[in-house]
C-alpha positions as CSV (number, residue, x, y, z in Angstrom):
1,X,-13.0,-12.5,26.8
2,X,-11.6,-10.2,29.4
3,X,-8.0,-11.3,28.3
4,X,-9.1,-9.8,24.4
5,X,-11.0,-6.6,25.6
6,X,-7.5,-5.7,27.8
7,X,-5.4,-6.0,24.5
8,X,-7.3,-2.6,23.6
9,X,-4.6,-0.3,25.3
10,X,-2.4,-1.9,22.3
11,X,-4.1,-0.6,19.6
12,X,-1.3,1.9,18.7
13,X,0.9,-0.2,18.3
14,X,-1.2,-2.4,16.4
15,X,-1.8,0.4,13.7
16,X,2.1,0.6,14.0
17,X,2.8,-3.1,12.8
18,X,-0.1,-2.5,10.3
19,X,1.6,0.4,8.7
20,X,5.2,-0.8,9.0
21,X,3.7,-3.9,7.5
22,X,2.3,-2.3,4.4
23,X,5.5,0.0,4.2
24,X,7.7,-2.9,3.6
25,X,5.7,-4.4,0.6
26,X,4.8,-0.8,-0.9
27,X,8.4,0.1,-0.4
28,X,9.8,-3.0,-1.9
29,X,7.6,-2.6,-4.7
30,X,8.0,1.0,-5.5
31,X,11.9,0.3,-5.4
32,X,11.8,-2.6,-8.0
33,X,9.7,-0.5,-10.3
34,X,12.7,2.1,-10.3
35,X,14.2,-0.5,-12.8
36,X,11.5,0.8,-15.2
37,X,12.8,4.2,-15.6
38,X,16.2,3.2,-17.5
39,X,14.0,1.2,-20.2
40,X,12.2,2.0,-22.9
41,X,9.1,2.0,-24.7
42,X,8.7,-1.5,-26.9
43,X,6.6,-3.8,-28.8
44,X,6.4,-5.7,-25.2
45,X,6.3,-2.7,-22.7
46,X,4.4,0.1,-24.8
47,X,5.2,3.6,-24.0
48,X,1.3,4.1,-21.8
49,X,2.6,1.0,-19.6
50,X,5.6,2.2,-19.2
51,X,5.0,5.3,-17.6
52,X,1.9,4.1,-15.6
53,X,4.8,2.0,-14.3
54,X,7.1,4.6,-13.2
55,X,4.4,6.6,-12.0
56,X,3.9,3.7,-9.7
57,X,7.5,3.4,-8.7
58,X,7.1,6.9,-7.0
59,X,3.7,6.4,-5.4
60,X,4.4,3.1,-4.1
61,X,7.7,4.3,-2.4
62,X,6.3,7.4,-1.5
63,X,3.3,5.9,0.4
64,X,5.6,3.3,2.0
65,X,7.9,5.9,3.5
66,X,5.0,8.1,4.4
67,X,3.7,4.9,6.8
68,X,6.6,4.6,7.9
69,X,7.1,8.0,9.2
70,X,3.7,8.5,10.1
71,X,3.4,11.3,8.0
72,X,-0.1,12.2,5.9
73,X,-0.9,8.5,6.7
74,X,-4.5,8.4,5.7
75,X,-3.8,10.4,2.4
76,X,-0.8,7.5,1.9
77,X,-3.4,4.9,2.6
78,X,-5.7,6.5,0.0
79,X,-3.1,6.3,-2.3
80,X,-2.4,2.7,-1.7
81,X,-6.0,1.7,-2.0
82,X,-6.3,2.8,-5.4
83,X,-3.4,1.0,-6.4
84,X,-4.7,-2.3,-5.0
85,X,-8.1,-1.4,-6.8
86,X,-6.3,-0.8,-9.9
87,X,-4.1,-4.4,-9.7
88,X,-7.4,-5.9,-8.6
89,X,-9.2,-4.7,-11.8
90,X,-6.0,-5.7,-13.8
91,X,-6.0,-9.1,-12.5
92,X,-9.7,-10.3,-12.1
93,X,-11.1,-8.5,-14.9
94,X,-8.4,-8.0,-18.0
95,X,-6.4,-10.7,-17.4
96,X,-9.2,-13.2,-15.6
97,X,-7.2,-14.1,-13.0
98,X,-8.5,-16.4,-9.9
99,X,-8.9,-15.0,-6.8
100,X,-5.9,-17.4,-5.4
101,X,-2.8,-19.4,-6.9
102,X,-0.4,-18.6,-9.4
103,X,-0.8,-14.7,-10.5
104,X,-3.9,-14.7,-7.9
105,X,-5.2,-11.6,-6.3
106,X,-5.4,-12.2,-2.8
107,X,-2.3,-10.4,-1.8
108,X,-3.9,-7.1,-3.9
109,X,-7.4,-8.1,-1.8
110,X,-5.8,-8.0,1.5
111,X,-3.1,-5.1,0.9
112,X,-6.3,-2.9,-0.1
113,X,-8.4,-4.2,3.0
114,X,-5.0,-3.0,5.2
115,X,-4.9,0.5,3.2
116,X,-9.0,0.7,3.9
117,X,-8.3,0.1,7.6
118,X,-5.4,2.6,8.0
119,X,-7.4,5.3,6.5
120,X,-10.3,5.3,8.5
121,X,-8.2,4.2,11.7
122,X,-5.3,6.8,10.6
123,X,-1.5,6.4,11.7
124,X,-2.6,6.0,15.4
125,X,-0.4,8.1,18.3
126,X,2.9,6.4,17.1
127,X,3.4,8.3,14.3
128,X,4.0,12.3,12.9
129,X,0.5,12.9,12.3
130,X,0.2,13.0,15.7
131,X,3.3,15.2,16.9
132,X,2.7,17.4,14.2
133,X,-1.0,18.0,13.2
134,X,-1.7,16.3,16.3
135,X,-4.3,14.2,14.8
């Protein structure tokens, strides 16, 4: 047990590999949406979808380049966590999806648990909340 409780002096850099961790998938995420803004509205993508879509494309990069830097983490993280909340409801509740498998929600489940734990924890002394608002 003394081995774990010395690991504490790591826990910036632990909030680091949590946010650069989130930042890749939000990033990669965001950056396919982009797609969506060269279509347009049809009988399989209505015009409301659509746009929640785009609007997506920009938060998601947004946020991802935000935990990046370091920069307004814990608004970033607030911003992730209701996306996750809104693919959870999509997925478990209009579209009945399981929990795991094919289409599952687990990845939504544990990408809002990350975005819960960055916003109480914020970005953590590696990051440009720090320098800069020296939070």
């Amino acid at each position: 047990m003394e081995t774990l409780a010395s690991l504490h002096h790591l826990s910036d850099w632990a909030l680091l590999v949590l946010r650069l961790g989130l930042a890749v998938i939000f990033l990669v995420h965001g950056t396919q949406k982009m797609a969506m803004w060269k279509m347009q509205p049809s009988a399989q993508l209505p015009a409301g979808m659509l746009s929640l879509l785009r609007t997506l494309s920009i938060a998601e990069t947004l946020s991802g380049l935000a935990m990046i830097a370091g920069l307004l983490t814990q608004v970033a993280a607030a911003g992730q966590a209701v996306v996750m909340l809104g693919a959870i409801r999509l997925k478990a509740g209009t579209m009945h999806r399981r929990f795991s498998g094919d289409g599952g929600w687990e990845l939504d489940f544990i990408l809002l648990v990350a975005a819960i734990a960055v916003l109480i924890l914020g970005a953590g002394r590696i990051s440009l909340d720090r320098v800069l608002l020296r939070l």
